[in-house]
C-alpha positions in Angstrom: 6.6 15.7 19.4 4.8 12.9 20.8 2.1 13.4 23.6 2.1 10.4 26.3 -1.7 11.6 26.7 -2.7 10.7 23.4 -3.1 7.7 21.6 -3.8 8.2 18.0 -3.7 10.9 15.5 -6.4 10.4 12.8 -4.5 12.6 10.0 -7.0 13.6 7.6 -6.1 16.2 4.2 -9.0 17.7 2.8 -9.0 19.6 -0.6 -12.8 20.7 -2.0 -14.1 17.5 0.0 -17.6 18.9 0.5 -19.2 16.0 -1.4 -17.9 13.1 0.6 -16.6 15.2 4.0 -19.0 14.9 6.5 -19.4 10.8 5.7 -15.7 10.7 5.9 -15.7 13.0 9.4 -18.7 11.0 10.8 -17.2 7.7 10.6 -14.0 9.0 12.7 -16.0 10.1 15.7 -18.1 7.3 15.8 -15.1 4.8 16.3 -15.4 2.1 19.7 -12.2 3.5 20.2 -12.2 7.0 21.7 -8.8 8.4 22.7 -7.6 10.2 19.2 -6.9 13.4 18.1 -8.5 14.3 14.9 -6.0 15.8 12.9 -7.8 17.9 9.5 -6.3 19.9 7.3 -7.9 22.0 4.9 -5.5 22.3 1.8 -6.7 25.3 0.1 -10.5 24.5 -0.6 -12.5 26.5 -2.3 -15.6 24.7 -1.9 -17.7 24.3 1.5 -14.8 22.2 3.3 -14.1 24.8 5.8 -17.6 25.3 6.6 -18.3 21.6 7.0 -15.4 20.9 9.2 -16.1 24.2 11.8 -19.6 22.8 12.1 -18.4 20.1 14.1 -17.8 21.3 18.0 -15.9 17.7 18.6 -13.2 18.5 20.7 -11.3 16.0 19.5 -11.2 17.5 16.0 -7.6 20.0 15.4 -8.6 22.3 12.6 -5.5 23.8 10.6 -5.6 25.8 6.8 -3.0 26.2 4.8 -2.6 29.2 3.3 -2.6 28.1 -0.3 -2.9 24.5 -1.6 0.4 22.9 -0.8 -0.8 19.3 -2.9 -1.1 15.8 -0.9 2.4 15.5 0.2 3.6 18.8 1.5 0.3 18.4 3.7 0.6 14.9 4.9 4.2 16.0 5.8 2.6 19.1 7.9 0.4 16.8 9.2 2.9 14.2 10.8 4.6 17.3 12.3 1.2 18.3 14.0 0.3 14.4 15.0 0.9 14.4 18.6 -0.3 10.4 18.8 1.7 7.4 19.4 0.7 6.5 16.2 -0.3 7.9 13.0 -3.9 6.8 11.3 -4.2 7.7 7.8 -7.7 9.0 6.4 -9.1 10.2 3.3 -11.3 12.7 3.0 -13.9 10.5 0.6 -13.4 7.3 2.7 -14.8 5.9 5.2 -13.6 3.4 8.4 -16.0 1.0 9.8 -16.8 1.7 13.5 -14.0 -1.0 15.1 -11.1 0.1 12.2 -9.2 2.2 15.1 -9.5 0.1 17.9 -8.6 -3.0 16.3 -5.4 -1.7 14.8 -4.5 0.3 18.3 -4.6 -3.5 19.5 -2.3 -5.0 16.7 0.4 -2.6 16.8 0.1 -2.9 20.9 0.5 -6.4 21.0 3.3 -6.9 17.9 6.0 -4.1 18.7 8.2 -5.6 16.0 5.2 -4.0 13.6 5.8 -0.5 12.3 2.3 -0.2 10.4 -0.9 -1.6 9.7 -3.2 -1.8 7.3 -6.9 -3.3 6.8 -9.0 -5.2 4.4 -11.2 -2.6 2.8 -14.0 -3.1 0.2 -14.8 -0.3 -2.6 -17.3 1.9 -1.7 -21.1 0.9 -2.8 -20.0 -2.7 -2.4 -23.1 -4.2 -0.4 -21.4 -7.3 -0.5 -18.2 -5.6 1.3 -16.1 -8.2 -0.9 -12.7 -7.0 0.0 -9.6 -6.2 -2.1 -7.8 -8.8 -2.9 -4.5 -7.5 -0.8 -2.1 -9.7 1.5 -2.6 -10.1 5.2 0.5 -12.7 6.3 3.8 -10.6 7.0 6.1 -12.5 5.3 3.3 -12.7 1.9 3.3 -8.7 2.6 7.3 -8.2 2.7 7.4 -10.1 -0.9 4.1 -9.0 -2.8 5.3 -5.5 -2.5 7.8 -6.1 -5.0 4.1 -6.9 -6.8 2.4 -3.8 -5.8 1.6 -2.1 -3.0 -0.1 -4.0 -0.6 -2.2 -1.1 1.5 -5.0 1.1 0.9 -3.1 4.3 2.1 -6.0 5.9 3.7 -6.3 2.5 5.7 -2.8 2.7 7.4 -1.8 2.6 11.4 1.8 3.7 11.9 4.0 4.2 14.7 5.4 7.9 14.9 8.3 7.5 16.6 10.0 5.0 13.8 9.6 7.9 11.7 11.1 10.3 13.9 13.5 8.6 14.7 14.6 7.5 10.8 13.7 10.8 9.3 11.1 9.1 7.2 8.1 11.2 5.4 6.3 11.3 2.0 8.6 12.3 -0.6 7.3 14.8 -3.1 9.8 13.2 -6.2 7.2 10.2 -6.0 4.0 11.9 -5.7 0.7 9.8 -6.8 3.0 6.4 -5.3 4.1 8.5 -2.2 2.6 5.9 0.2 3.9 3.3 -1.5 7.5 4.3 -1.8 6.9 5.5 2.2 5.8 1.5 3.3 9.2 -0.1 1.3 11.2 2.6 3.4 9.5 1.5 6.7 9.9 -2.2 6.1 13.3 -1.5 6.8 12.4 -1.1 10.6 10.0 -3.6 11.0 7.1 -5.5 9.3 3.7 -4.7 8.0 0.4 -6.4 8.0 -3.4 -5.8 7.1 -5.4 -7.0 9.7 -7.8 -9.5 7.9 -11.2 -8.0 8.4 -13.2 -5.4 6.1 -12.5 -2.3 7.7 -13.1 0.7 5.6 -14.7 1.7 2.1 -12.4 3.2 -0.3 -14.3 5.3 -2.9 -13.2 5.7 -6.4 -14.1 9.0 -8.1 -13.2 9.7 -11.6 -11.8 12.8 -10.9 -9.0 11.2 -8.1 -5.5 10.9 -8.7 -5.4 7.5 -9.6 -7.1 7.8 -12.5 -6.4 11.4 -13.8 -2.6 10.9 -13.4 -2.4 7.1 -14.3 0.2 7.0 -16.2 2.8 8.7 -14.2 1.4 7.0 -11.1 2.2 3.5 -12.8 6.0 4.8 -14.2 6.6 5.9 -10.2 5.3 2.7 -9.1 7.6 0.8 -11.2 10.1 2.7 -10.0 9.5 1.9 -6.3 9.6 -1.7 -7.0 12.7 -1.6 -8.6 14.2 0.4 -5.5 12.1 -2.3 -3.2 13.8 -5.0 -5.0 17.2 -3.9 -4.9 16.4 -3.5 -0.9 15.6 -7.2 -1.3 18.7 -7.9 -2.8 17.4 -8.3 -6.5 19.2 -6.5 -9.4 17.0 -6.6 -12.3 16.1 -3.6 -14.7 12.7 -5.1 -15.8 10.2 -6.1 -13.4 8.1 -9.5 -13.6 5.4 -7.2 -14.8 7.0 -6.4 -18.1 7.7 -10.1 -19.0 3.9 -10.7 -18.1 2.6 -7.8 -20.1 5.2 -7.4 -23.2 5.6 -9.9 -26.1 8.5 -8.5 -27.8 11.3 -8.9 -24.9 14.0 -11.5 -26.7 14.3 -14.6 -24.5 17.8 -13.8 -22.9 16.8 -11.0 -21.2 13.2 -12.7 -19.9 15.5 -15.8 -18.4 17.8 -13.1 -16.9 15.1 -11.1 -15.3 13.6 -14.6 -14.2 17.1 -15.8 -12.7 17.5 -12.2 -11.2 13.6 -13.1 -9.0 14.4 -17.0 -8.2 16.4 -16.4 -4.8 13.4 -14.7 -3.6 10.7 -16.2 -5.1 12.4 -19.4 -3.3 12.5 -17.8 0.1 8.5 -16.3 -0.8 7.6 -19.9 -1.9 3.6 -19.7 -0.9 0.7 -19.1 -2.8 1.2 -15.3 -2.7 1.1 -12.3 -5.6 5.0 -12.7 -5.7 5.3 -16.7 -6.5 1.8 -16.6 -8.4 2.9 -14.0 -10.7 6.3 -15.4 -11.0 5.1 -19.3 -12.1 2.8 -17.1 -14.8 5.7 -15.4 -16.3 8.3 -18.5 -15.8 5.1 -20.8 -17.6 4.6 -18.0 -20.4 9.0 -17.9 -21.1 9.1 -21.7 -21.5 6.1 -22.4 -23.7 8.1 -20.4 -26.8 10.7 -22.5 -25.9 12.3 -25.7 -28.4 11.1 -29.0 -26.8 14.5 -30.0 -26.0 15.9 -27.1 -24.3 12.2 -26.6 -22.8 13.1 -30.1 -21.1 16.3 -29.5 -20.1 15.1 -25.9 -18.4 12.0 -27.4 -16.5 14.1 -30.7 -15.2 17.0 -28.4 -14.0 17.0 -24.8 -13.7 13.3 -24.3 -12.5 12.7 -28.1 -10.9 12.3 -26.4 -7.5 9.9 -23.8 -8.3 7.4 -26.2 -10.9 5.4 -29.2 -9.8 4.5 -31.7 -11.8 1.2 -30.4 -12.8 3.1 -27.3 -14.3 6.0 -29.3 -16.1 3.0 -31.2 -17.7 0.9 -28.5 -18.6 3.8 -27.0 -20.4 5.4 -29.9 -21.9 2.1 -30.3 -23.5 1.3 -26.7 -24.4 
């Protein structure tokens, strides 16, 4: 249920968070923008969560426990159940948002109705030089360098609730570890995405997340969203641009049919984003181990609108 009286739900998990909570906590109530709901749930903690968060007589703040831990994605999807907000505002319990994060996405997804979410730039925490993540902030360089990677840091996000009432969308527990991920393809099917381009939060990166611990079946499930993102694009492929980037051993045929399989939409994507960059690496890298004569015929016909002259030199004289 949506309340007309609220704003924003700030929907913040928290599982033995005691090291990083009150930071994380602190930087919510201290936003320019005041008229949230803070949404926290403890998922099971054994540590001093609960304590930390019932110190806090915020009014604002909407304490709930679950009886056991539930994981990240049972949670989050209690959590947009509870969210009351006309949108959704994602937060980590080891993050934190700069002081103007809230109010200046409230004011983006305000003024652009046509956009269902909204990221930021962030910086790593400890980063005095708050050098942000090098991440797309154009819509259109978004809606194509997600068939890179994923685009947003997911504590970082601003969403509408009512596109995902209305299309049944929430975190699917099949793709936990890329659950955000696989959740902003979904919702760029009702709308576009953007980061606004200022550094708006720190993201921290502790040895003992997710990311790292469960790597590997993070990156499988990642690969898998891009391939399901692609075929929403309209690209059939069964190896991604990443593979023919990272893997010697694929035979030529099947590099040029993955390569055919990305040129309709690299061509509509043509700008200098992740999508195009990527692809002119991975086109560059197939012809080089090509015969000079074919090599010719390839870059003066099948590719002519994708290289410049520059690259059709460099490779003719690699």
């Amino acid at each position: 249920m949506i309340d007309s009286n609220i704003k924003i739900s700030v929907l913040m998990p928290a599982y033995n968070a005691a090291d990083y909570l009150r930071e994380a906590i602190d930087s919510i109530l201290n936003q320019t923008f005041t008229d949230f709901e803070f949404v926290i749930i403890n998922d099971g903690s054994t540590d001093a969560t609960e304590e930390i968060i019932l110190s806090y007589s915020d009014e604002r703040i909407k304490y709930y426990a679950n009886e056991s831990n539930m994981g990240i994605v049972k949670t989050l999807n209690r959590g947009i159940e509870l969210c009351q907000g006309k949108y959704i505002a994602r937060m980590d319990a080891d993050d934190v948002s700069l002081p103007d994060r809230l109010e200046k996405q409230v004011h983006c997804l305000e003024a652009n109705p046509q956009i269902v979410a909204c990221g930021v730039l962030y910086a790593i925490y400890g980063d005095q030089q708050q050098t942000p993540v090098d991440v797309a902030t154009d819509m259109l360089d978004v809606r194509y360098d997600m068939a890179i990677y994923c685009q947003f840091a997911h504590s970082m996000v601003m969403m509408r609730k009512d596109v995902l009432n209305i299309n049944q969308l929430q975190y699917r527990e099949e793709y936990k570890y890329a659950e955000d991920y696989k959740l902003w393809t979904e919702l760029l099917q009702f709308g576009e995405m953007i980061n606004i381009p200022d550094v708006l939060g720190f993201i921290r990166q502790c040895e003992e997340g997710i990311s790292i611990s469960n790597a590997e079946r993070q990156r499988n499930l990642s690969d898998r969203v891009r391939k399901e993102y692609l075929n929403q694009l309209g690209v059939k492929t069964q190896m991604l641009l990443s593979d023919v980037l990272n893997e010697d051993s694929i035979s030529s045929e099947v590099v040029r049919e993955t390569l055919r399989a990305y040129y309709p939409l690299v061509l509509q994507a043509k700008s200098y984003n992740w999508l195009y960059k990527n692809y002119k690496t991975a086109l560059k890298k197939y012809l080089r181990h090509l015969p000079m004569t074919k090599k010719i015929k390839e870059i003066s016909s099948e590719w002519k609108d994708i290289l410049n002259c520059k690259d059709k030199l460099a490779i003719l004289l690699k």
